[in-house]
N, C-alpha and C positions, 0 to 999 in steps of 0.2 A: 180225308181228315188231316189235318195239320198241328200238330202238338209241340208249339214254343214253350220250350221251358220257361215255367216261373213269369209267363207275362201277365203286367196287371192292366196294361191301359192300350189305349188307340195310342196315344203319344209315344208310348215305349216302342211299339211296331215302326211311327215313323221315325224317330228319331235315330232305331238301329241299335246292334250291338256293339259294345264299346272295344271289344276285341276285333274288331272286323273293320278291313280297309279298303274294300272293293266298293262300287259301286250302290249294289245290296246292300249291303252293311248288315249281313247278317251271315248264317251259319255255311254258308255255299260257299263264301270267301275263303274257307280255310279248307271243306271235307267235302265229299260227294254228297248228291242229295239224296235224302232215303230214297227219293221214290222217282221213277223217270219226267212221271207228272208235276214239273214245279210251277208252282205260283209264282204268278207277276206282281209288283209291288202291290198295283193295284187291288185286285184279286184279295192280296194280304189285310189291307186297309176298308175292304168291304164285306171280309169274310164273319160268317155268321159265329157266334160265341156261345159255347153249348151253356148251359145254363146247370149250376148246382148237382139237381135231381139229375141229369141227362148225364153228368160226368160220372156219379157216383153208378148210374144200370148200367154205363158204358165198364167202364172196370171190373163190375160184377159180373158182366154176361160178356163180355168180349163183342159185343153186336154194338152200332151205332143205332139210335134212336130213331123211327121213319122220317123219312123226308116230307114237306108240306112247305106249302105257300110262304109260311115265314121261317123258313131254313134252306130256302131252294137257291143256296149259292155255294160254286163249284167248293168252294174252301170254307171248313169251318176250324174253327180254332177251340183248342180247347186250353182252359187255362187252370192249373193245377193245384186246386184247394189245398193248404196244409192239412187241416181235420183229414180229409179224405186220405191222402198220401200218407200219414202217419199210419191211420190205421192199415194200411193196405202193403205198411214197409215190410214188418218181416212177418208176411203171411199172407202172399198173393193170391185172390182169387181163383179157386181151380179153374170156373167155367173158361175165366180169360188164359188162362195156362194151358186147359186143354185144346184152345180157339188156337194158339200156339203150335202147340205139338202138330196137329191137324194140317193146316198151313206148309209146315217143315216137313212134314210126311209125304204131299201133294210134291212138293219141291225135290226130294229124296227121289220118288219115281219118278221123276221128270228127266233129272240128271246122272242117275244111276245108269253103264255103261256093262256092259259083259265083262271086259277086261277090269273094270273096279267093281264087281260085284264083293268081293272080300273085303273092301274099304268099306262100300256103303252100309256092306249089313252089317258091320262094327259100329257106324256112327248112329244108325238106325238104335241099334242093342242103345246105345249109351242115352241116347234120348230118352228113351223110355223107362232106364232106368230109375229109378228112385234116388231127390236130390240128398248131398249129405246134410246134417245138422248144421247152423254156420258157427265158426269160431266167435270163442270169445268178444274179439274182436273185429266186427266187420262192418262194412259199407252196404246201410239199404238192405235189399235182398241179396247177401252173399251166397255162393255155390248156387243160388238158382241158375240152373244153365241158361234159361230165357234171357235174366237180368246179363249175364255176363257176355253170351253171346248178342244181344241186341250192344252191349256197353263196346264191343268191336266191331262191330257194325256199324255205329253211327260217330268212330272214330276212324271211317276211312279218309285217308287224305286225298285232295284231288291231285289233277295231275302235276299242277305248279306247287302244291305244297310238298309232293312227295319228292318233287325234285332237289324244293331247297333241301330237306329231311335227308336224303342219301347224300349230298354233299355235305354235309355238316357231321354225319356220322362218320363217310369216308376220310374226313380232314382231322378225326380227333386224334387218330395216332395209335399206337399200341398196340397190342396184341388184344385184338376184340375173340379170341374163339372163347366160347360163352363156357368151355368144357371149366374153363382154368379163369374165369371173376366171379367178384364175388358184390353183391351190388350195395350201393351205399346211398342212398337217397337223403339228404340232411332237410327239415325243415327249421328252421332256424327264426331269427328276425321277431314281425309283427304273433306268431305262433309261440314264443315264450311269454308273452304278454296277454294274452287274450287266450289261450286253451291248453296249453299245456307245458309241464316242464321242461326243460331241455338239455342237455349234456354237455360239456366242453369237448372238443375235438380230441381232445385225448381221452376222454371218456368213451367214445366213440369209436375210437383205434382199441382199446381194451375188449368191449361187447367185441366188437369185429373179432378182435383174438380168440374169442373164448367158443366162439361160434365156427370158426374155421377148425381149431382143437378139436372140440365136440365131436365135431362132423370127421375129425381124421382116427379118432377114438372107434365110431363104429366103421370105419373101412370105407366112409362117402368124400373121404379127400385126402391124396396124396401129394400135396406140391404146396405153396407159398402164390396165393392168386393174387391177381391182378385187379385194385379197386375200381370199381366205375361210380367215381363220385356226382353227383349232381346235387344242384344247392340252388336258392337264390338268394344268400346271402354273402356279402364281401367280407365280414371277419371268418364264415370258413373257409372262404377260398384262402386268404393269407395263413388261418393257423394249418390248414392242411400245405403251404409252401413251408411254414417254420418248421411242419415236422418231417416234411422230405429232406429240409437239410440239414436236420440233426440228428447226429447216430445218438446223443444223449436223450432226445423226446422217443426215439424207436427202441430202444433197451429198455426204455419202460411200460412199454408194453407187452415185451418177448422179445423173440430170437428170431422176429420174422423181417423179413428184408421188402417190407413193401412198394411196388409201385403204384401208380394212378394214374386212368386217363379220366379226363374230363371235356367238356364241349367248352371250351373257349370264348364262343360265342355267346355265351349265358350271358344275360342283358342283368341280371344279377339287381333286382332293383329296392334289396330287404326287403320285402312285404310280400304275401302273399293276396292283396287285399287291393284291387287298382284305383281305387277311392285316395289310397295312400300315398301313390305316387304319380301318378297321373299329369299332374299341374305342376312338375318340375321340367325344369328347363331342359335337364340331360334323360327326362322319362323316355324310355325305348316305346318305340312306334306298336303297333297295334301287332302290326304282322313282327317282328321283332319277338315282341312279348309271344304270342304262341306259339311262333318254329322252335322258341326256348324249351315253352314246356312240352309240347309233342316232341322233339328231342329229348329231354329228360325221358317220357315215358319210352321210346323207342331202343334209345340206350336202354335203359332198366329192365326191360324184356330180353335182354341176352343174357344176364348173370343166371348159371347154376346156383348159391347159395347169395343170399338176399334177409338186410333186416330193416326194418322202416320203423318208422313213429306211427302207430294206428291212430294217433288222436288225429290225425291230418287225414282229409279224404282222399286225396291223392294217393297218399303210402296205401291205404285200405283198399284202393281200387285195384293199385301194385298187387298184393296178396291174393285179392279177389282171381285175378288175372295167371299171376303165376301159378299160383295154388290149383289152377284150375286147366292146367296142363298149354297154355299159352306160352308162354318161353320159347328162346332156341334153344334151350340145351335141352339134354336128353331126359331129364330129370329138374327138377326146379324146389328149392325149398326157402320157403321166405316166412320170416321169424318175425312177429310186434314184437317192438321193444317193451312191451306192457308184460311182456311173460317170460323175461329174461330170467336166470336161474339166479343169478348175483343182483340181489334188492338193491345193491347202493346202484345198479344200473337201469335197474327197471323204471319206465318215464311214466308217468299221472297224468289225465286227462283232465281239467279242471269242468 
């Protein structure tokens, strides 16, 4: 069974993803594919379309519908009602959770090793146990381990994207040990217009102060970290240059002496929206546009302490992710800016 996100048409299948530069022109261009078994374009274009009822028993029961005369082709597609996805967001079906757990369990004895029997029966423990409540603010099904772990799963890189990905992390510079940053995610641009408030960069170095304090208050930071900015917008790349070289913009924040590393590379195109920028002359290519933001999320997975915009899904998946012991460092804490403790800093989702 074959599950494109969000497609509505035949033409959408051929026509391809607009992120995607390969041949396919779809999701294989950039990440491995779920399954060993991939579909040929063709395949793709004559594949059977589960039909309403069939999507909704498939969700419920975690089983696919029987096969017969008119669905007896190798791929079917299914294409992902909103009604149904709404209901199903924060309150996943057990039968298809436990179809889940079952599957992982089969996988767990499969790969389970003598010398890792004390790893496995800890990952075993934590499967089963009981998910947390999600935060205030979250993405879809948050803390579901399923959602989270399928959500790293189906962002493995292949071997040509993982490559550019480590040269572009290796090129940023700085002291990356994740012990000592602290992450800074900006969305900016067409996201103050369309969903939520936004902060000036020194607003931003502020929260960032009071959050690194916080955290030195109860005994969780001892030093002045190192920011790992990511952005796709060009006025904060330049206000984040005005305030590295003024000792008067950093005395108004504190007494802290910050650096920054950032990916260079950022094709930086304001928008988060590719409708927006697309059709310009200097728009960054396909492949361009995603080694940016899989580097942004790749960076953003090393910071120890971390504060993001939740109105943005991105930032939410960030949380989802760290929050849920994904990080390199040893510990991870990542703060919405929706529940900051200073209201003149707290951001609104419109």
């Amino acid at each position: 069974v074959l599950f494109p996100t969000r497609e509505r048409s035949d033409n959408r299948t051929r026509s391809g993803w607009e992120l995607a530069s390969c041949d396919r022109s779809d999701y294989q261009c950039m990440f491995v594919p779920p399954s060993p078994c991939v579909p040929t374009l063709l395949a793709l274009r004559n594949g059977y379309r589960l039909e309403k009822a069939e999507i909704y028993n498939l969700l419920n029961s975690g089983t696919p519908p029987p096969r017969d005369s008119s669905n007896d082709n190798p791929v079917w597609i299914l294409q992902p009602h909103l009604g149904i996805l709404r209901m199903h967001r924060d309150n996943p079906p057990n039968a298809t959770l436990e179809q889940f757990r079952r599957y992982a369990e089969i996988l767990l004895d499969h790969a389970a090793g003598e010398e890792e029997e004390g790893v496995w029966r800890l990952v075993r423990r934590n499967l089963f146990s009981p998910d947390l409540p999600p935060s205030r603010h979250h993405y879809k099904s948050a803390n579901r381990k399923f959602q989270i772990a399928l959500t790293v799963y189906a962002l493995r890189p292949n071997r040509k994207t993982r490559i550019h990905l480590d040269d572009i992390v290796s090129n940023v510079g700085g002291d990356l040990n994740p012990e000592l940053l602290f992450g800074l995610p900006i969305r900016a641009s067409d996201k103050c217009i369309r969903e939520s408030e936004c902060l000036s960069f020194r607003q931003y170095m502020r929260a960032a102060s009071q959050q690194i304090l916080r955290h030195k208050e109860v005994g969780l930071w001892g030093h002045v970290p190192t920011i790992v900015l990511t952005t796709e917008s060009t006025e904060i790349v330049q206000a984040q240059r005005n305030f590295s070289d003024s000792t008067m913009l950093q005395q108004e924040v504190g007494e802290m002496n910050f650096s920054f590393v950032r990916n260079d590379e950022d094709v930086l195109p304001d928008s988060g929206w590719i409708k927006d920028w697309k059709w310009r002359k200097d728009a960054p290519t396909a492949d361009q546009n995603m080694l940016s933001v899989l580097a942004a999320v790749k960076l953003q997975l090393l910071p120890r302490l971390s504060m993001g915009n939740c109105c943005s899904n991105l930032h939410s998946i960030m949380n989802e992710l760290l929050n849920g012991g994904l990080g390199a460092a040893s510990e991870n804490h990542f703060t919405c800016m929706q529940d900051l403790d200073d209201i003149e800093l707290r951001i609104c989702c419109w």
